[in-house]
ROFIPA-761544 format. One record per residue (C-alpha): x, y, z; residue number from 0. Coordinates in Angstrom, 1 decimal, decimal comma. Layout:
BEGIN
      c1      c2      c3  resi
       X       Y       Z   NUM
...
end
This chain:
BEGIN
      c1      c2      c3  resi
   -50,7     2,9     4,8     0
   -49,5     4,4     1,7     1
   -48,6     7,3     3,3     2
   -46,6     5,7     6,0     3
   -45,0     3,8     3,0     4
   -44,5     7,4     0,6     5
   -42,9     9,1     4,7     6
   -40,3     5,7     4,4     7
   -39,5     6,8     1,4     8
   -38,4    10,5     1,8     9
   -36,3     9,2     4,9    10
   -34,4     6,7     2,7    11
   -33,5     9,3     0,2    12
   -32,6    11,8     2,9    13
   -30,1     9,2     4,6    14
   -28,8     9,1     1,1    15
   -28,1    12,4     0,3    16
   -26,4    12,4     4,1    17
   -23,9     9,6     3,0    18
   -20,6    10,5     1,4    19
   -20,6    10,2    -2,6    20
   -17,6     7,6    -2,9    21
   -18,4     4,0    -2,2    22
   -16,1     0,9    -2,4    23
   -16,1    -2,2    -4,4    24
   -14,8    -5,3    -4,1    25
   -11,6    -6,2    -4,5    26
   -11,3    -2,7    -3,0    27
    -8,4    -2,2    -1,1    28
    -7,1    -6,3    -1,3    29
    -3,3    -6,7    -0,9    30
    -1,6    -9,6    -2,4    31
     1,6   -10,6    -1,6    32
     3,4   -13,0    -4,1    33
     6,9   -14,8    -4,4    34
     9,2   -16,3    -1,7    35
    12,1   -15,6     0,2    36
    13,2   -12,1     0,8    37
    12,1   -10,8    -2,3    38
     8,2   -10,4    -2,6    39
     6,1    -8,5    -5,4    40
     3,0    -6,7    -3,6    41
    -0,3    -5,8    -5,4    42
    -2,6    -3,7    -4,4    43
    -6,4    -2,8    -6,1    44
    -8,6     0,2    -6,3    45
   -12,5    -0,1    -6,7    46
   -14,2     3,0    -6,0    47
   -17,9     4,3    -7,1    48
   -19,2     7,5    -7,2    49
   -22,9     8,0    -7,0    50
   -22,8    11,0    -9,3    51
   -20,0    11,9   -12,1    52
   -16,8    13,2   -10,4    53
   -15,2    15,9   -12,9    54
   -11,8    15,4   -11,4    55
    -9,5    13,2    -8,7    56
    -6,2    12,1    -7,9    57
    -6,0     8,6    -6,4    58
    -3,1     7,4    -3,6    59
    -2,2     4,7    -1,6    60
    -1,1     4,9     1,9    61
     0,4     1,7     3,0    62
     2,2     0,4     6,5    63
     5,3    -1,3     5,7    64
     6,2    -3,9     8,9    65
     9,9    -3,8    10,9    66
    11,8    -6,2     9,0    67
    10,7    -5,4     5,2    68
    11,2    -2,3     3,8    69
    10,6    -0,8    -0,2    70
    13,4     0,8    -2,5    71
    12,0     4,2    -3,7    72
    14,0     4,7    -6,4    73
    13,8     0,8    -7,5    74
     9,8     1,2    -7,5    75
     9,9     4,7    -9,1    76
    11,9     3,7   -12,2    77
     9,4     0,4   -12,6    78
     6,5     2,0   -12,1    79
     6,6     5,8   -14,1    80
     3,3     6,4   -13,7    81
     3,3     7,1   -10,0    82
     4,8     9,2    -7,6    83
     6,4     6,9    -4,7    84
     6,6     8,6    -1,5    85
     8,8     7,0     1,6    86
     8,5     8,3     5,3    87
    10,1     6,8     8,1    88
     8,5     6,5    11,6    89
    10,5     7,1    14,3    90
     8,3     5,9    17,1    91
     7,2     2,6    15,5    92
    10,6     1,6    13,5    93
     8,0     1,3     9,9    94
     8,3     2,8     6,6    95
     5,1     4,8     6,1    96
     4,6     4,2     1,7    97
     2,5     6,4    -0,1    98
     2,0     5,7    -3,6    99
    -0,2     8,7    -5,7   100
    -1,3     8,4    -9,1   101
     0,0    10,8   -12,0   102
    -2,8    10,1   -14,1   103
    -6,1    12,1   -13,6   104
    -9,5    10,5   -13,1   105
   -11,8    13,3   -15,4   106
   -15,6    13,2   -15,7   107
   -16,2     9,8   -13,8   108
   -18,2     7,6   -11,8   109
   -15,3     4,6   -11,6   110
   -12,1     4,7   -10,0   111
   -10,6     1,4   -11,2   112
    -6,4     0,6   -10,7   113
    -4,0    -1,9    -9,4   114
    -0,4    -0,7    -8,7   115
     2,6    -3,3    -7,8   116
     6,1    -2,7    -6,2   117
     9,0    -4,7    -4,8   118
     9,2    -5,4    -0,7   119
    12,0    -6,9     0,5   120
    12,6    -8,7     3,7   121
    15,2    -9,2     6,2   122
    16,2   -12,6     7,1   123
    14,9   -14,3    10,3   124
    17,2   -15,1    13,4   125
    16,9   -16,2    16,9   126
    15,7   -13,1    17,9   127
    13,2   -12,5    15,4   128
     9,9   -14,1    14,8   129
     9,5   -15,8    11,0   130
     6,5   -14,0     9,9   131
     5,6   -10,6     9,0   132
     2,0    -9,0     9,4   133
     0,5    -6,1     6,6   134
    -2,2    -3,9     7,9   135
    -4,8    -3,2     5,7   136
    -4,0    -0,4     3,5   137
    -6,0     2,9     3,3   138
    -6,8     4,2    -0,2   139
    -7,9     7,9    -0,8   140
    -9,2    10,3    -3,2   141
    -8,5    14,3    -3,9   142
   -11,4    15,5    -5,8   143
   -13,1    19,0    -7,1   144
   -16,4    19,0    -5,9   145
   -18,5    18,8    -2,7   146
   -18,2    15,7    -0,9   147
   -19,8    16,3     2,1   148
   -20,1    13,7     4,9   149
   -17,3    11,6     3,6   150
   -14,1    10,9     6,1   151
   -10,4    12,6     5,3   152
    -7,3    10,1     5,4   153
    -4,7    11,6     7,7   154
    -1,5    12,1     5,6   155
     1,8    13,5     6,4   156
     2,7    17,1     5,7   157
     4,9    16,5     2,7   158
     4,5    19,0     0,0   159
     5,0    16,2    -2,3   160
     1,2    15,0    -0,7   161
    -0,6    18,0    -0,7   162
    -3,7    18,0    -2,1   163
    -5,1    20,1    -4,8   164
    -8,6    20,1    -3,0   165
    -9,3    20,9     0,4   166
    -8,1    16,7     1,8   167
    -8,2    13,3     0,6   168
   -10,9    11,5     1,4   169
   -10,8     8,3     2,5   170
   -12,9     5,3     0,8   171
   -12,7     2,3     3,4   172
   -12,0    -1,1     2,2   173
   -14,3    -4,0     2,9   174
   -10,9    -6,2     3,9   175
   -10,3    -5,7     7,6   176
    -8,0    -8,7     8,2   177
    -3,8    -8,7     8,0   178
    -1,7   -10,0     6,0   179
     0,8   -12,5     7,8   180
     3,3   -14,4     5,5   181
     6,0   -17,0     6,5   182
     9,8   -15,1     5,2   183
    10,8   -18,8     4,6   184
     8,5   -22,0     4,6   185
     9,0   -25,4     5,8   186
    13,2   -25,0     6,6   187
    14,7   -24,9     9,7   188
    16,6   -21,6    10,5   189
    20,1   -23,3    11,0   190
    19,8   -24,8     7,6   191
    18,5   -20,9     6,0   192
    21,8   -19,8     8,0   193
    24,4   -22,5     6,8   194
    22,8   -22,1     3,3   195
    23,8   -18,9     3,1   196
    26,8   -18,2     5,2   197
    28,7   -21,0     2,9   198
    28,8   -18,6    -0,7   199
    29,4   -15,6     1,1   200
    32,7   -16,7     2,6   201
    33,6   -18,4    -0,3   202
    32,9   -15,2    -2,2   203
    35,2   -13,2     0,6   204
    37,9   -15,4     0,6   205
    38,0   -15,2    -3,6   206
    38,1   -11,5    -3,3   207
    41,0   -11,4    -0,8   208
    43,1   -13,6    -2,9   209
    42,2   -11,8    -5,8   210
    43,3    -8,6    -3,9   211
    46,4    -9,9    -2,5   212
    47,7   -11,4    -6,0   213
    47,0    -7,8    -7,9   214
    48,8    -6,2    -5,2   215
    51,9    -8,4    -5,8   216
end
């Protein structure tokens, strides 16, 4: 008995060894998505564990941004310095592809720990449109020195701003599997969003022609 018990053992640690170093932890991965309107602040958390000291990694976020929403680089660089914001358009599904990589070094570690928050904006609905949006889950990855065999590499784009300093980034799944899906306005009508807003911008036109047309005479 004991030594079936001492056999059960060895195998546990073996399957061990077999699985990849980085683990995740919740609120690994969670997106939240605050505000209302067309003007929404997004936060997004990192939870990773190591099950033996990492002596160096780099941390990004890749992140699916719907049709109908899309991120300012530039506006989410300047309010967020300590990260490298990089947008990517694609041209078969019509989304902006955002990946966001740390500047900061993780050095002789076994915690990954950050939450990062940007701007999304949203287009308004119409007749045409539907009046919710849906978030994938994001994918979070790691670029560390060391041997971290077994683990699974995140598929990025080829941009040398991307380019790891290791041989890939390696993915570290998220326990949240379930999309996002907000309303872009709640509980109004769509002709009433439409009138609401159509009124100030042609007062705001006609202003600016008659303030043309009397600096021209």
């Amino acid at each position: 008995m004991m030594y079936l018990v001492f056999l059960w053992c060895i195998v546990l640690v073996s399957a061990d060894d077999q699985s990849c170093r980085l683990i995740s932890n919740k609120p690994h991965g969670e997106l939240n998505i605050y505000g209302n309107g067309l003007h929404r602040q997004i936060e997004l958390t990192a939870a990773i564990q190591a099950k033996t000291r990492v002596p160096q990694c780099r941390l990004v976020y890749k992140v699916m941004i719907p049709e109908r929403a899309y991120v300012d680089e530039r506006e989410m660089q300047s309010s967020n310095p300590g990260y490298d914001f990089v947008v990517l358009f694609s041209k078969s599904s019509n989304i902006q592809i955002l990946y966001i990589v740390k500047k900061k070094l993780y050095l002789s570690t076994f915690e990954i720990k950050d939450t990062v928050s940007w701007k999304v904006h949203l287009q308004p609905p119409s007749n045409l449109y539907p009046r919710t949006l849906t978030f994938k889950t994001p994918n979070v990855a790691v670029d560390c020195n060391g041997e971290f065999a077994n683990c699974i590499a995140l598929k990025m784009h080829n941009d040398i701003r991307l380019k790891p300093t290791s041989r890939q980034w390696l993915h570290v799944q998220s326990p949240f599997s379930t999309p996002i899906r907000i309303n872009i306005f709640r509980n109004e009508k769509l002709n009433q969003d439409l009138s609401f807003l159509t009124c100030p911008i042609l007062i705001a036109t006609l202003s600016l022609t008659i303030f043309h047309l009397i600096y021209k005479i």
